[in-house]
C-alpha positions in Angstrom: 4.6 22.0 16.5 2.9 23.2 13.4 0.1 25.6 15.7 3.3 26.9 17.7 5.0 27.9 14.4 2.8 30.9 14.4 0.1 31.9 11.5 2.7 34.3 9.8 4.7 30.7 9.4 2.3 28.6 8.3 1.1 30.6 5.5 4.5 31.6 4.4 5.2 27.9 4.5 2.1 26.4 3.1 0.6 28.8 1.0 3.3 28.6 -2.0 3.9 27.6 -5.2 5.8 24.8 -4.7 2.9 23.2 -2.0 0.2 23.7 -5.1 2.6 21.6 -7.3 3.0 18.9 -4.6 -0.8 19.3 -3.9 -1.4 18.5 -8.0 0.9 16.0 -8.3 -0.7 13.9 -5.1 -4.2 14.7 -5.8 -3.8 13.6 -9.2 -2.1 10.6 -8.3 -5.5 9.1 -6.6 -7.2 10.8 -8.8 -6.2 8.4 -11.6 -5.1 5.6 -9.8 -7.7 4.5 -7.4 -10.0 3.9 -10.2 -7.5 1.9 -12.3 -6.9 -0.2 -8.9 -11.3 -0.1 -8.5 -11.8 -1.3 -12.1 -9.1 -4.0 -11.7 -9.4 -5.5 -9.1 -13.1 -5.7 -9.0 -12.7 -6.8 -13.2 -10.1 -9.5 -11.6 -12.1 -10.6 -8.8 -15.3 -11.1 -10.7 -13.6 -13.4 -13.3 -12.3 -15.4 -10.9 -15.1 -15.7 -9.0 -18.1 -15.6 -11.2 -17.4 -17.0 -14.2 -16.1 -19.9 -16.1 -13.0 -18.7 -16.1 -10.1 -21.7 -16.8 -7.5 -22.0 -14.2 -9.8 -19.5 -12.0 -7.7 -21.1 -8.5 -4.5 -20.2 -9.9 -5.3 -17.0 -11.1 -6.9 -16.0 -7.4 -3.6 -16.8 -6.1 -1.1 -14.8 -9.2 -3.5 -11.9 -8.7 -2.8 -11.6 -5.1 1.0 -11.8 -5.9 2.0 -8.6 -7.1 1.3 -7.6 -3.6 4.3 -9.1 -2.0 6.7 -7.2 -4.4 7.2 -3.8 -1.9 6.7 -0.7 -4.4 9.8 1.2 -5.0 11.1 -2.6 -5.7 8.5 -2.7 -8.6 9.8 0.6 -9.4 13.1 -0.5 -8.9 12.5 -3.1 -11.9 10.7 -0.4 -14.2 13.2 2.0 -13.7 15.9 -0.7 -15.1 13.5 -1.8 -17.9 12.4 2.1 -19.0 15.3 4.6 -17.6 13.1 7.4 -18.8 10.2 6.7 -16.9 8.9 9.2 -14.8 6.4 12.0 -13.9 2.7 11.3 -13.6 2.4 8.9 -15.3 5.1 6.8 -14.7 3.7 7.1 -11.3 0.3 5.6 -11.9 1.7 3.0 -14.0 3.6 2.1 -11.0 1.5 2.4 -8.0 -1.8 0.6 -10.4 0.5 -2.4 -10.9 1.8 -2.5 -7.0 -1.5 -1.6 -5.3 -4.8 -2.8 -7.3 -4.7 -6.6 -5.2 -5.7 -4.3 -2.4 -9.3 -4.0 -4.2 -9.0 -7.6 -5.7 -8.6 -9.7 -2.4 -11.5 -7.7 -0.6 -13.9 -8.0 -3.2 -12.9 -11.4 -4.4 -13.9 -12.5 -1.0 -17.1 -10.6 -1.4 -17.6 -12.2 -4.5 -17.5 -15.9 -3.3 -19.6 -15.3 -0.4 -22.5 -13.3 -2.7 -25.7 -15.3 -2.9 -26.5 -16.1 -6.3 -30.1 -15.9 -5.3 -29.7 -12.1 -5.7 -28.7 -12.8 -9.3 -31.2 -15.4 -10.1 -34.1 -13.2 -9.1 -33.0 -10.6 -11.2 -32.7 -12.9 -14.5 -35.9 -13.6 -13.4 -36.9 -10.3 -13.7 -35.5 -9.9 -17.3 -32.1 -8.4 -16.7 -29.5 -9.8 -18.7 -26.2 -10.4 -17.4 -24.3 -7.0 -17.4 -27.0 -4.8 -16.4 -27.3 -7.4 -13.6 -24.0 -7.0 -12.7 -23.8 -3.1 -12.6 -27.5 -2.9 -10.3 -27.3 -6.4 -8.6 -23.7 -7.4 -8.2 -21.9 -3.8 -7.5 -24.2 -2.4 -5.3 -23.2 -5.6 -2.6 -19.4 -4.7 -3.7 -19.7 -0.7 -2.2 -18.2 -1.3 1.0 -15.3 -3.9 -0.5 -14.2 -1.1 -3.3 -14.5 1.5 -0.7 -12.4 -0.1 1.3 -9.7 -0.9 -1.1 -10.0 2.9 -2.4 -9.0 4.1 0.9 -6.0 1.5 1.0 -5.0 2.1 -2.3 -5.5 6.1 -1.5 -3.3 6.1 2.1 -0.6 3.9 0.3 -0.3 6.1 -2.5 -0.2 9.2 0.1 2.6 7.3 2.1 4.6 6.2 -0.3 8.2 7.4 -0.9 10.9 5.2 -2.4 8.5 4.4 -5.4 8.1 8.2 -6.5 11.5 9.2 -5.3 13.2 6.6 -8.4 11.1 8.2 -10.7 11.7 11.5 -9.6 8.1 12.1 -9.0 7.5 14.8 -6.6 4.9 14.2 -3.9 4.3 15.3 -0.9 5.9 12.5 0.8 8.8 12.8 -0.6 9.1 16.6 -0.6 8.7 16.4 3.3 12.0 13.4 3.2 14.2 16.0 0.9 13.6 18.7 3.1 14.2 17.3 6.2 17.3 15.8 4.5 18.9 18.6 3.2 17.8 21.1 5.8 16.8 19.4 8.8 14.0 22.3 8.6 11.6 21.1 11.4 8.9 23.9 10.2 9.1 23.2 6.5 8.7 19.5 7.0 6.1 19.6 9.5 4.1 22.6 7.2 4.2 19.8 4.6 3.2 16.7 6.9 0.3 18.8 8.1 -1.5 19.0 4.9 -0.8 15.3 4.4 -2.7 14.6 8.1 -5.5 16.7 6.7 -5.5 14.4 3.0 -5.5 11.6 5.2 -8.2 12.9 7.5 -10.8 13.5 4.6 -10.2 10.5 2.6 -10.8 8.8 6.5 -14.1 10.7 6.3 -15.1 10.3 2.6 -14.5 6.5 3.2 -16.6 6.6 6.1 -19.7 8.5 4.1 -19.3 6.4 1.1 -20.6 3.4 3.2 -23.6 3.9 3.2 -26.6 2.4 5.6 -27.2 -0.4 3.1 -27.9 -3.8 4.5 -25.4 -6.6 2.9 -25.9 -9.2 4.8 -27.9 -12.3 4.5 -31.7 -12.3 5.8 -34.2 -15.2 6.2 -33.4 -18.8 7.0 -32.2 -21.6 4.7 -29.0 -22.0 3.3 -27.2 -20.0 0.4 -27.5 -21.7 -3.3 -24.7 -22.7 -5.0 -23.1 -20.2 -7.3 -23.7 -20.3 -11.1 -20.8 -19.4 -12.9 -21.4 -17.3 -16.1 -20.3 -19.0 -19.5 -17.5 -16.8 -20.8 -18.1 -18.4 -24.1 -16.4 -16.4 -27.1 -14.4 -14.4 -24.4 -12.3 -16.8 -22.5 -8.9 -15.7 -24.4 -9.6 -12.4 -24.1 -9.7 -12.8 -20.8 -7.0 -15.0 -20.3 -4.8 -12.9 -22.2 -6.1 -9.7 -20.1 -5.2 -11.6 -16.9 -2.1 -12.7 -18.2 -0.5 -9.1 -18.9 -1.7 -7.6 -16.2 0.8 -10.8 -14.0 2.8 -10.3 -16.2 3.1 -6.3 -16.1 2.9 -6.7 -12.5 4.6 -9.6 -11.1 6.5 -10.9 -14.0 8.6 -7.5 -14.8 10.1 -6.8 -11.2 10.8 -10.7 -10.9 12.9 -10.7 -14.4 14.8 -7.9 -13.6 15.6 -8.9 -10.0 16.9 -12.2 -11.1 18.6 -10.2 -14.0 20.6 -7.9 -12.0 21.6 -10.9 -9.8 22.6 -12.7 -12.7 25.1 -10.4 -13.9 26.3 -8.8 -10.9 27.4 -12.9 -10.3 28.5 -14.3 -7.1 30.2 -11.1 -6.3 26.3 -9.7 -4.5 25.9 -12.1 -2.6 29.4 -11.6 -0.6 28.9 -7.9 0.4 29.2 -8.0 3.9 26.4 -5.3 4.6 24.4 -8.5 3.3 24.4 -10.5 7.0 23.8 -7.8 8.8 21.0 -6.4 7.4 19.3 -10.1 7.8 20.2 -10.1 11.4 19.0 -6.1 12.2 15.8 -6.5 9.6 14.7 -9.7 11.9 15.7 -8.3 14.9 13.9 -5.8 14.3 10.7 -7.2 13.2 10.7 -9.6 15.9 10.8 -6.8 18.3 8.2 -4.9 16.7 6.2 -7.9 16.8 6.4 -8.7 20.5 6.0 -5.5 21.4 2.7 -4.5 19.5 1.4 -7.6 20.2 2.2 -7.3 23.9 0.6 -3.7 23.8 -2.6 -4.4 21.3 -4.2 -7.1 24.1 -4.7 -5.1 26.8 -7.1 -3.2 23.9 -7.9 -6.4 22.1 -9.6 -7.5 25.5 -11.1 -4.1 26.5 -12.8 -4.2 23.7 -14.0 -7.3 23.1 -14.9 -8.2 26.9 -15.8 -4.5 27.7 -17.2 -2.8 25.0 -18.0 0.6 25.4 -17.7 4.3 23.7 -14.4 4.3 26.2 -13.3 1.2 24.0 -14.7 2.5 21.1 -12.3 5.7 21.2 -9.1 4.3 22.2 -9.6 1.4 19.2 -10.6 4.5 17.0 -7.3 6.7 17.7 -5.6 3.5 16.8 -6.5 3.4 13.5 -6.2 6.7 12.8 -2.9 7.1 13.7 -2.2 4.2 12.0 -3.5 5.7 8.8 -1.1 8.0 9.0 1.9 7.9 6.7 5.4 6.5 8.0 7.0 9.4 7.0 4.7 11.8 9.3 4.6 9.0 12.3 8.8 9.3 12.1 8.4 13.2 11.7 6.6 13.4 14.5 8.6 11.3 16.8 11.6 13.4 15.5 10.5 16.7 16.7 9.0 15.3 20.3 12.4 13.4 21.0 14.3 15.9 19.5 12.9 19.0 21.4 12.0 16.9 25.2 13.7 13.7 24.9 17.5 14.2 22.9 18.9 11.2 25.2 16.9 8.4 23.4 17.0 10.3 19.5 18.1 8.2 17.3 17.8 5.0 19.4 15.9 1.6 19.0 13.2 2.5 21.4 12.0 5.0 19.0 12.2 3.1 15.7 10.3 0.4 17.6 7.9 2.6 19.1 7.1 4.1 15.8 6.2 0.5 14.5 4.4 0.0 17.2 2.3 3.1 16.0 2.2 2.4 12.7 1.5 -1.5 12.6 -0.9 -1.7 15.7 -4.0 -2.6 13.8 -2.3 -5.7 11.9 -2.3 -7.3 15.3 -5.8 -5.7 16.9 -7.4 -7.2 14.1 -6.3 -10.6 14.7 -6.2 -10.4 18.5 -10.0 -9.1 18.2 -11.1 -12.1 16.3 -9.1 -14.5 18.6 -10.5 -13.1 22.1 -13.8 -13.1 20.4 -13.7 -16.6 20.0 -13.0 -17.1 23.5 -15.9 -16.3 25.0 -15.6 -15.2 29.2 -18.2 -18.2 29.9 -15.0 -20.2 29.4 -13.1 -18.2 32.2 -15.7 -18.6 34.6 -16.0 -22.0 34.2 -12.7 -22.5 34.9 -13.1 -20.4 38.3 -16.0 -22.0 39.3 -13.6 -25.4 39.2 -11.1 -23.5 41.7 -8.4 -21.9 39.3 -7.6 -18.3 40.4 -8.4 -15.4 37.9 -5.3 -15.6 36.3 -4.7 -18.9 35.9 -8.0 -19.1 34.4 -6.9 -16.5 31.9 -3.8 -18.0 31.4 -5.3 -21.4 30.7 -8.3 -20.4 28.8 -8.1 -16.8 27.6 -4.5 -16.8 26.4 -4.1 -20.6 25.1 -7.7 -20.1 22.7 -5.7 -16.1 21.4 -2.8 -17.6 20.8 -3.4 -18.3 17.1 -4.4 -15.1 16.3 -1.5 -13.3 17.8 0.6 -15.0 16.3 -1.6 -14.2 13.1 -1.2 -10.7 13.6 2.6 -10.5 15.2 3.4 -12.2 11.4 2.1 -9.4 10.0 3.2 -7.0 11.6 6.8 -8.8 11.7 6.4 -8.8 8.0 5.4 -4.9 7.7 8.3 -3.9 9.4 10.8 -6.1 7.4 9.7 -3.7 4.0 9.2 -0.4 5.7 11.7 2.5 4.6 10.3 6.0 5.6 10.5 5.7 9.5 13.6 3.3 9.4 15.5 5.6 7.7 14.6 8.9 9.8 14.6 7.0 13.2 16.9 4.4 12.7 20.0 4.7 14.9 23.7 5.2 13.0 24.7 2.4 11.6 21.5 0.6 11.1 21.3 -1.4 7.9 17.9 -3.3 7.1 17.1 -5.0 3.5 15.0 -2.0 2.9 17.1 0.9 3.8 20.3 -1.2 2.3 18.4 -1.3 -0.5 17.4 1.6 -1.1 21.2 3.3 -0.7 22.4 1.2 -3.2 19.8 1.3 -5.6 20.0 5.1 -5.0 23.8 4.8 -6.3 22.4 3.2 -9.1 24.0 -0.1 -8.2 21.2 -2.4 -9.7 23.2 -5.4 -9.5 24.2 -4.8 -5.4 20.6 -3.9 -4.5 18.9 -7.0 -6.2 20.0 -9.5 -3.6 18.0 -7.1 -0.8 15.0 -6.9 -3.6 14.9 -10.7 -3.7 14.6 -11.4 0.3 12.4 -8.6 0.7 10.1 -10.5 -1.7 10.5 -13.5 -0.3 10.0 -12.5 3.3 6.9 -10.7 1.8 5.0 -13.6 0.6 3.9 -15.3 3.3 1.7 -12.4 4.2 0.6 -12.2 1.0 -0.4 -15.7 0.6 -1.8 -15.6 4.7 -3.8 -12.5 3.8 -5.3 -14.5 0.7 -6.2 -17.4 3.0 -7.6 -15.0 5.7 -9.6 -13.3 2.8 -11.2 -16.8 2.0 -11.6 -18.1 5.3 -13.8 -15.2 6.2 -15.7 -15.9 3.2 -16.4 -19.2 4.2 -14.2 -21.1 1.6 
């Protein structure tokens, strides 16, 4: 849609003033707080990890938190606690607290499965302990903070409610006013065009910043244990650090969820919006779930038992797409049922089709891992003792993947249960999920009426956090 608009279009629509203010404001954004997320989580994850740090398994577990509290909930809670807040930085303060346990689980787990031996031989050498950790210890953490960076970075491009509370333009939420007020297809899609191509480069600059560095393990023998470092004079401070930045994170956007339910009484709990937006928001995840599931195998298997540049592609695509914000995904559904297919706009086929798109590598993942560990000498075993093909699979294959489907269709049944963009653009009339109820009543500025939603939302929310936590450890080898 955007290259049939025409070039006179385009750079009437995307060479203005207004798209340099949204380009500032989103550039900026990363700009500020990817590093604050980078410095810590990887600050977090080595005190928990490498040092002497008291009550270090609790804290792995209350830095991880902050993740199940959905975004424009924390902003929800910030906006109640400073009504003023806004603009950039209102934004980074924000997005830091919702987002930096994206860089703390992956490089706590990279942490914990580090060799000391590294370490060792460089106190051998005569490096003390920090410029140890800035040439021995970082260097093994490039691909765990690159990783998180890119999280952190496609979030931050995605997000909507968050900014929109705070009245913090981005580009995401420019894109959601316009097609909301206008319905202008070509402004909208103008805008969501230069947020594929933000996405695009921080895909690539992700993909460069790798590096060919070797990180794993060579030689034989097993790994030594882990030496913590004495924190000594510094355990308060660090305590204390550790404890604001819960506190700031976790601890603000639970007090003022139980506040607003406190005095908004009984009364929020009896609107009756509230049942039906349980019974759509589950219905709807379990339908997501199935079906990405049921569609990720097929590619699961492919590439696992057939690996090949074919597979390779189509797993690719996946992920890219995926990368994508919610907002663009929905867009794009929008024009293409809007323009070829008007008899299913609007319907449930769509909304679950876009989570479909937008959720497909929480289940790949797991699904990948699972087949994997199902290897096809099983399967032939199993025929060579008479069972048909598909028995065999049936038997074998599907029983030994099971786990890790289910893995994955929790996750992705758990995406879906806080995602607002795409629900509220595809959703069909009448649709009410926690997040898009929500949302409209926080929106009205009833606090009180939204908290309820706030509350499940965070409950439903951390399961995944905690199973993401465990999944993080268990690949480490804890």
């Amino acid at each position: 849609m955007t290259i049939a608009a025409g070039w006179d279009t385009i750079a009437a629509l995307v060479f203005r003033p207004k798209v340099g203010e949204l380009l500032a404001n989103t550039v900026g954004l990363i700009a500020v707080t990817v590093p604050l997320c980078v410095v810590l989580g990887v600050g977090a994850a080595w005190l928990v990890e490498r040092t002497t740090l008291r009550g270090h398994k609790f804290w792995a577990i209350a830095l991880a938190a902050p993740l199940a509290i959905p975004a424009f909930v924390n902003s929800y809670a910030w906006v109640s606690a400073i009504p003023s807040i806004g603009g950039l930085w209102g934004g980074v303060l924000i997005a830091t607290l919702s987002y930096f346990p994206l860089v703390y689980i992956p490089a706590a787990a990279t942490l914990s499965r580090l060799d000391p031996a590294l370490e060792q031989s460089a106190a051998s050498l005569g490096l003390g302990a920090w410029p140890s950790f800035f040439r021995v210890v970082l260097p093994q953490l490039r691909l765990a903070m690159a990783g998180g960076a890119l999280l952190v970075s496609l979030h931050l491009l995605a997000e909507y409610g968050a900014f929109a509370m705070i009245q913090f333009d981005t580009f995401t939420t420019a894109i959601y006013s316009q097609y909301q007020s206008t319905f202008n297809g070509a402004a909208a899609n103008m805008l969501a065009s230069v947020l594929v191509v933000m996405c695009l480069v921080l895909l690539l600059a992700e993909t460069r910043s790798r590096g060919s560095a070797r990180y794993a393990r060579i030689g034989s023998g097993t790994q030594s244990a882990s030496t913590r470092l004495g924190l000594h004079g510094w355990q308060l401070p660090a305590q204390l650090g550790l404890a604001a930045l819960v506190a700031l994170a976790a601890g603000v956007p639970l007090f003022h969820v139980v506040r607003w339910l406190v005095g908004g009484g009984a009364a929020v709990w009896g609107r009756p919006e509230l049942v039906s937006s349980i019974a759509q928001t589950l219905g709807y995840g379990l339908a997501g779930a199935l079906a990405t599931t049921v569609l990720a195998f097929p590619l699961a298997y492919l590439v696992v038992r057939h690996p090949g540049w074919f597979a390779k592609v189509l797993e690719g695509s996946n992920y890219i797409s995926s990368s994508m914000p919610g907002i663009v995904v929905a867009l794009a559904f929008v024009t293409i049922t809007v323009h070829s297919f008007p008899a299913i706009y609007q319907t449930s086929f769509v909304l679950v089709a876009a989570y479909v798109l937008l959720f497909m590598p929480r289940s790949l993942v797991n699904l990948r891992a699972g087949l994997a560990q199902a290897p096809r000498q099983l399967d032939e075993a199993a025929r060579a003792l008479g069972k048909p093909p598909f028995i065999a699979f049936l038997r074998v294959t599907l029983r030994l993947s099971a786990p890790a489907a289910a893995g994955g269709a929790a996750l992705v049944f758990l995406g879906i249960t806080n995602e607002l963009t795409a629900t509220l653009l595809l959703s069909p009339n009448g649709t009410t999920t926690l997040a898009t109820e929500f949302w409209a009543l926080s929106s009205e500025i009833d606090y009180a009426g939204a908290a309820p939603y706030a509350l499940l939302m965070i409950l439903l929310s951390a399961p995944m956090t905690y199973l993401l936590f465990v999944q993080s450890k268990k690949a480490a080898g804890k």
